[in-house]
Structures are given as structure tokens and as C-alpha cells.
N, C-alpha and C positions, 0 to 999 in steps of 0.2 A: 898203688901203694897202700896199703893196710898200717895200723898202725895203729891200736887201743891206747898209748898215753897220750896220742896227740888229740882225738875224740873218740867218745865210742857212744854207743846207743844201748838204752838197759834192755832186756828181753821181752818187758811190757809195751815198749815202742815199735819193736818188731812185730811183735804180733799185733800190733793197730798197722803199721804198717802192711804184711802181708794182708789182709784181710781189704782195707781200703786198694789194694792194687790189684785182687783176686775180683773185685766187685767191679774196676774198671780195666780189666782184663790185660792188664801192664806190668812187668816187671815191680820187684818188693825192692824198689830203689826210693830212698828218701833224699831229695837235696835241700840242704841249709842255707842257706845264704846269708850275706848282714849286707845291711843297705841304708845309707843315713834318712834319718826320718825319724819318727815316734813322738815322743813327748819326754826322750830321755839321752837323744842325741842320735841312735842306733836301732836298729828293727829288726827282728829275727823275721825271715820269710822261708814257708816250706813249701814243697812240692814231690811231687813225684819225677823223678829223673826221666827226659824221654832216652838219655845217654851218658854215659861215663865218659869224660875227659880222661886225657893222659895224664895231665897234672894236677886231678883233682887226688886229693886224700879218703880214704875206704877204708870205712871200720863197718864191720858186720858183725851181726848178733842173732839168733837163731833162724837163717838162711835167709834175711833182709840184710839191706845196705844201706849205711849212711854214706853220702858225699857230701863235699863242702869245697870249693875253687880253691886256691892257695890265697885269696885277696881279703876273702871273708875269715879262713884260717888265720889271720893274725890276732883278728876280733874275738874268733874262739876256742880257742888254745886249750886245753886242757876239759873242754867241756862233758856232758853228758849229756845226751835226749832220752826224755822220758814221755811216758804217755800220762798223763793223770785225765781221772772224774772228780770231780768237784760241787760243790752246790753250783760255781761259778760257770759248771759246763764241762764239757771233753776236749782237750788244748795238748799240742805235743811239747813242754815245757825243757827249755835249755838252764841247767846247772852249771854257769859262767864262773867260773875264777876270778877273769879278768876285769869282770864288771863290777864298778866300783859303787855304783848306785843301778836304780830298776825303777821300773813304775808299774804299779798297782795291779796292771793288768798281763805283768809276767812277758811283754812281748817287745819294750825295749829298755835299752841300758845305757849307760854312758862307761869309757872305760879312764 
């Protein structure tokens, strides 16, 4: 299922993405997850997909893919993945709706 209102990923995330999955010879699949944990109740965690679920949600953006499980999708509804640089580093950064508060280091939230 595809579907850009429910997440999608900007074209800068993509291309970190194909490039990171071109160097480890795997498919340009990014999977998101939320998993309790961090310093703000919630933790965004990425990888590279070794496969697509049936019930996972798939938003693509120039010939990569984002997944995310149905379990974590409640946690990021409406989100965006982006790539940024930073003085702070190179981090694939989630633009949460939902998230009501953050901590410092952009990687959990509380909703």
C-alpha cells in the first residue's frame, strides 16, 4: 500500500538512502520503526528493509522506499523523513505531527 498522506520521505532522504543501500548492495528500502525507549518516552529506529510486509505502509520517493509496520504507524501518522547535515552530524531526521514534545537529539519523542 503506498500512500504519501499517511508518510512519505523528501527526495534528499532518498537519495542518502539509495546510495547507503548501492554501497551495501541491498535494495533502496528504508524501514522506520518506533520502539519505547529514549529519554522522551519513544525512539525512532532505521534500517534498511531486508523485506516488505504485506501490512506494512510504502511511500516512495525518487525510486527508494519508505516502510513503516502498521504498529509504529500510529506513532507516525502523518510524518516526513528527511536526510539533513548538520554541525551535529548526518542523521535521517522524522518531521512528527504527533509528537508532542522531543529531545535535543531529534531521535525520541513523547506523543
Amino acid at each position: 500500500m503506498t500512500d504519501t498522506e499517511v508518510i512519505s520521505m523528501t527526495p534528499n532522504a532518498a537519495r542518502r538512502v539509495a546510495e547507503i543501500a548501492t554501497k551495501l548492495g541491498k535494495d533502496p528500502v528504508l524501514r522506520l520503526s518506533v520502539e519505547g525507549g529514549g529519554c522522551s518516552g519513544f525512539q525512532y529506529r532505521f534500517g534498511l528493509a531486508d523485506s516488505i510486509e504485506a501490512e506494512d505502509i510504502q511511500a516512495q520517493s525518487e525510486g527508494a522506499s519508505l516502510v513503516v509496520d502498521p504498529i509504529s504507524l500510529d506513532l507516525v501518522r502523518g510524518s516526513a523523513v528527511d536526510f539533513v547535515e548538520s554541525l551535529g552530524g548526518k542523521s535521517f531526521k522524522v518531521t512528527n505531527p504527533q509528537a508532542q514534545a522531543g529531545c535535543g537529539c531529534g531521535s525520541s519523542f513523547s506523543v
